[in-house]
Every structure is written in structure tokens, then in C-alpha cells.
N, C-alpha and C positions, 0 to 999 in steps of 0.2 A: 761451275755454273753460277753460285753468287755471284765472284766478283766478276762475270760478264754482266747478268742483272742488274749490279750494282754503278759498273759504269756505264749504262745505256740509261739508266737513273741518272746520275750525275750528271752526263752531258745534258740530258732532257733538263732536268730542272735548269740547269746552266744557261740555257738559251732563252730562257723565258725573262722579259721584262720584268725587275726586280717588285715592281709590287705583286704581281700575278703569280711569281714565288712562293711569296709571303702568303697571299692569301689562301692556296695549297698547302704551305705549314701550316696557319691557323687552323685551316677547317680538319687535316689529321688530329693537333692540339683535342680541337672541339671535339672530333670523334672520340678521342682516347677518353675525354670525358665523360661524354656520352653513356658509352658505353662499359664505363666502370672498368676500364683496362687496368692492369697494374700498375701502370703510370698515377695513378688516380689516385689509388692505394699507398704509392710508397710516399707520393706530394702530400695529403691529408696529414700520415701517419709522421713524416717532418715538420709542417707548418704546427700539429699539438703539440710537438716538443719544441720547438723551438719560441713561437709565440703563445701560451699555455690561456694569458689573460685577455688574448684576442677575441671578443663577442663573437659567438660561433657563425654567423652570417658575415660576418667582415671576413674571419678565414677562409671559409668557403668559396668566397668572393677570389680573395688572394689565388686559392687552390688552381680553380677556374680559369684566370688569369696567366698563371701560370705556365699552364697547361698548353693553353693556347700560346701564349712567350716560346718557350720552348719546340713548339712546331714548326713557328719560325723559322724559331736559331738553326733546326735539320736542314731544313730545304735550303736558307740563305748561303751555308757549307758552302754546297754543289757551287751556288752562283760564286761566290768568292774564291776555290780553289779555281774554277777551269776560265773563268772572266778574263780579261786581261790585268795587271795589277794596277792600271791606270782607271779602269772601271769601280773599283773600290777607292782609292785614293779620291777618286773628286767626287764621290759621296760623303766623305770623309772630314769630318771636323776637327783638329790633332793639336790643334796650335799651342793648347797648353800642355798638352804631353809629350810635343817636341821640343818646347822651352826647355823642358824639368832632364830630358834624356841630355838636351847639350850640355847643361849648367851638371848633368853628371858624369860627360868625358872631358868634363875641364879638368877633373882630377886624376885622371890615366888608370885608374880602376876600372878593372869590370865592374860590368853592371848586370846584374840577376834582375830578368822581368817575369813577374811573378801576376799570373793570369787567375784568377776563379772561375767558375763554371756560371758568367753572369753575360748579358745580353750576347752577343756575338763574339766571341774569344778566338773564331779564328783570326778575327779583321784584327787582331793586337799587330803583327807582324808591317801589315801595310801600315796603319797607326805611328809607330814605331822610324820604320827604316827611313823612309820619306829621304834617301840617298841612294847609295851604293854598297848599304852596309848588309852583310846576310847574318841573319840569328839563327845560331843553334839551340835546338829544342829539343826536352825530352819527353819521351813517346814510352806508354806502354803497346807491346804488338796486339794486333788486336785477337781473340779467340780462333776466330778461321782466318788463318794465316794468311790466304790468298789476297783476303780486305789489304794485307801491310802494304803492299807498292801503291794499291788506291792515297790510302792517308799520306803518304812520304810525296806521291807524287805531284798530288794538290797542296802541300804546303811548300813543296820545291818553285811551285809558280808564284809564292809570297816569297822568296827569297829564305827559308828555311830551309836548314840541316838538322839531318834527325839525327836523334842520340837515342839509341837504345836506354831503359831508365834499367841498366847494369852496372857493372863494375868498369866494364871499359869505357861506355857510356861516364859513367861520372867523371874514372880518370880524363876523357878529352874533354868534359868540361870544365875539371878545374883547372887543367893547361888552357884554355881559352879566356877563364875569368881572370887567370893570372896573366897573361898577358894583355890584357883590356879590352876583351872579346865580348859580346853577349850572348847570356845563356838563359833562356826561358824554360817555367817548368808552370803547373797547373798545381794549385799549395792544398788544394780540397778534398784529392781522392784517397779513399782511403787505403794504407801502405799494409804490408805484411805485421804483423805485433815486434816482430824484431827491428820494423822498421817504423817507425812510430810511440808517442807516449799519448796519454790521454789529457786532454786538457779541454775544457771549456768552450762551446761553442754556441753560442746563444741560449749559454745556460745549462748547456747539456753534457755531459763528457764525451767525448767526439776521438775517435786513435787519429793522430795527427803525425804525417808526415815529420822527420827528424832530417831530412835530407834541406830544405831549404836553408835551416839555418847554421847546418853545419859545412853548408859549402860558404854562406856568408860569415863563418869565422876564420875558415880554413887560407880563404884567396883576399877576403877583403874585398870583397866587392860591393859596391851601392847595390840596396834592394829597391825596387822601383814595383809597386802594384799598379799593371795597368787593366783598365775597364773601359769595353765599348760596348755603349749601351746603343739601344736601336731606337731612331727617330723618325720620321714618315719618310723623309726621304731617302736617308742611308742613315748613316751611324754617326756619335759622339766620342770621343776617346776619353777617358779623367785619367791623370797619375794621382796615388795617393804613395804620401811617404809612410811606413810604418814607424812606432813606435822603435826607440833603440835596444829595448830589450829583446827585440828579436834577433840577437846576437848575443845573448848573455847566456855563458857556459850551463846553467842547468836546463835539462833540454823541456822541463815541462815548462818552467817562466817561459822560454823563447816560444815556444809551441802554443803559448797564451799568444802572445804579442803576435804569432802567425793569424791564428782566429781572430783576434779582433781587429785586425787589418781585413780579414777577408768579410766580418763583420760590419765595417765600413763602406766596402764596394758594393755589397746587398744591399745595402741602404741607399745607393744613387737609385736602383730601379729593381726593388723586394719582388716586383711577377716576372722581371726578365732573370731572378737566379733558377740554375737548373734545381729544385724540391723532389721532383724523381730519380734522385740520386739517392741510394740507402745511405746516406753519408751518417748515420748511426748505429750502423746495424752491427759491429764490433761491441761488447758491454765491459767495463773494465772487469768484472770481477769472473770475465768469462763466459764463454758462450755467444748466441748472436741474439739479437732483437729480430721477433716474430714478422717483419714486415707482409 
């Protein structure tokens, strides 16, 4: 019964002129605010830790901001998975993140494109391909399993392949980056303890994925961070390069150089990053954070 609700959603929002989208995200955003949802809660309980010396009205501000960014980013989903991918593309600003993607298969390497949870992350793929190339990506399935053909299906209309985020999953991704393939993954959520070390995130200890940077020692692949932030019309794309120590065999250094690269992408647009993410809620010495 969800995933029928949820594509009769999908298509609906799909069909609506993209700002009329938007403004349907916003005003959930605004609700969520409103009305003190948990969303509200775990963005607050983020922006103290992470900005501590923020005047409490400027964060607030941020919070708010947010909140409403984030309403967005849902609804915009629906328009971008079921659109045509020519309807994203010529909203689509790319030119320097298609520069930086050529200028990185001049070397026959894969390339690792490595997304955060900042303005619109599904539009990476249209951003990106702008040929006939398809990226595989990996995917956690989601809780109610019926949702998984929804997500696979809508990034299959971006030219994505999903990779299970397993064991067989990783193996066909490192046979992809090894033969010059690309492979996206999302560097911000938070991994099992066995899978992760704890390292610094805007100051704060954050369990950080171990998988990004050890598929970029394993294959050699170029890391590419890309970010598309949201502009009145459609979207912006940025590549940033990380840091080289995000290849450097002790997994906390690299797992630094992971955060401060996705540290950076925050910074192009701080109310379009997703802050309703518990993305602390792991504590090194054990246990969770109260959110």
C-alpha cells in the first residue's frame, strides 16, 4: 500500500511545473518547522554542535532555512527521477564539473564521485554524464523494502546502476573503478562501527564511513566531490578536489580529509545541507546522542 501511495506521489509531484514543486517542498519545510516535528529537533540539535559560536538568532535563522531547503530537495526527487533527463539537464549549469570529470578520464582511472546530502544530490548524475556514460551508485535498501524498485527506478531514468552498499556491491564496484568506470557513493551517512572511524566534523566527532577511502587506495581511482546546489531556476553543479590525504593508509587522517572535503561543499550553500540528519548521533566512547 506505501509504495502505491508513494508512486501516485511521485508521479504527482512530477508533473507539476518545477517551481510549483518547490514551493509544495517549502511550505512541508515550513510545516515541519512549525510545528516542532523532529526534523526541527534533530537540525537545531546539529547546527549547536556543529556552529557552537553562531549568535543564537543567526542559527535559528540557518535552522529555518533549512528546513524549508530540505522540503525542496523531497519534492524536487519526484520532478528529477520521473522528468525526462533532458528536463534536468537544461536547467542545469555543469560546465565546470564537466571540465574537471574530462580533465579526470584523461588519466584512464576511475573516478569515485562522491555526493553529500547538500542542495539536490539526486541531479549529480544528469550534472555528471552530460553523454552516454551510465554511473553506478551505491544504495542503502530502504526500511520498507517495497520503496527499493521506487529509488532504483528513478535513478535508472538518470542513467544509474545501483549497487547494493554490500560485499558484492563493493566487489562490482571496485571491478568498475579498476577498469575506468564511475562509481558514486553519498560520504555523510552514518556506517555500522565496524564500518567507520570517528573523526572531526565541524568540530565535532562524527563515525565516518571507511569505505570511500578505501576503495580510493584499493583501485586508484580520482575522488571528485560533486555538489548541486539549487538556484531559482534549476540547479548549479561545483566539483571540489579533496585534499590528498584522503588516501592516506591511517583510516582516521583519511576520514579527516573525507569531512573537510564535505566540510567545504556545506559551505557553497550551509541551509541547502540536509541538518535533519542525526549525522552525530554515534558518541565515540559509546552509546548514542539523545536527539
Amino acid at each position: 500500500m506505501k509504495s502505491v501511495l508513494a508512486q501516485w506521489l511521485i508521479t504527482a509531484l512530477a508533473s507539476l511545473p518545477l517551481q510549483v514543486n518547490r514551493l509544495i517542498g517549502a511550505t512541508s519545510g515550513w510545516l515541519a518547522w512549525a510545528l516542532r516535528l523532529r526534523a526541527r529537533r534533530f537540525t537545531e540539535t546539529n547546527l549547536s554542535l556543529a556552529f557552537p559560536a553562531m549568535p543564537d538568532d543567526e542559527r535559528t535563522a540557518l535552522a529555518r532555512r533549512s528546513l524549508i531547503a530540505s522540503g525542496r530537495t523531497m519534492t524536487e526527487t519526484a520532478w528529477v527521477w520521473r522528468r525526462p533527463l533532458a528536463d534536468t539537464v537544461s536547467r542545469l549549469r555543469n560546465e565546470q564539473t564537466i571540465h574537471i570529470i574530462d580533465q579526470a578520464r584523461v588519466t584512464g582511472r576511475g573516478i569515485l564521485l562522491v555526493t553529500p546530502h547538500t542542495g539536490s544530490w539526486e541531479a549529480t548524475m544528469p550534472a555528471v554524464i552530460g553523454r552516454d556514460e551510465n554511473i553506478a551508485y551505491f544504495y542503502r535498501p530502504p526500511r520498507n523494502l517495497s520503496l527499493e524498485p521506487i529509488l532504483i527506478d528513478g535513478r535508472a531514468n538518470l542513467g544509474g546502476i545501483a549497487l547494493r552498499l554490500d560485499a558484492g556491491g563493493i566487489r562490482e564496484a571496485i571491478k568498475r573503478l579498476r577498469n575506468g568506470g564511475v562509481v558514486g557513493l553519498l560520504p555523510d551517512q552514518e556506517p555500522d562501527r565496524d564500518g567507520g572511524v570517528f573523526a572531526p566534523f565541524f568540530g565535532t566527532p562524527a563515525l565516518t564511513m571507511t569505505l570511500l577511502t578505501r576503495l580510493a587506495r584499493k583501485t586508484g581511482a580520482d575522488v571528485v566531490f560533486i555538489v548541486v546546489t539549487r538556484t531559482h531556476n534549476g540547479w548549479q553543479s561545483h566539483a571540489i578536489h579533496p585534499d590528498e590525504r584522503i588516501s592516506d593508509p591511517d583510516p582516521v587522517i583519511a576520514a579527516t580529509a573525507v569531512n573537510e572535503a564535505v566540510e567545504r561543499c556545506v559551505s557553497l550553500a550551509p541551509a541547502q545541507y540536509l541538518w535533519s540528519y542525526r549525522r552525530f548521533r554515534e558518541l565515540p566512547a559509546g552509546g548514542r546522542r539523545p536527539y
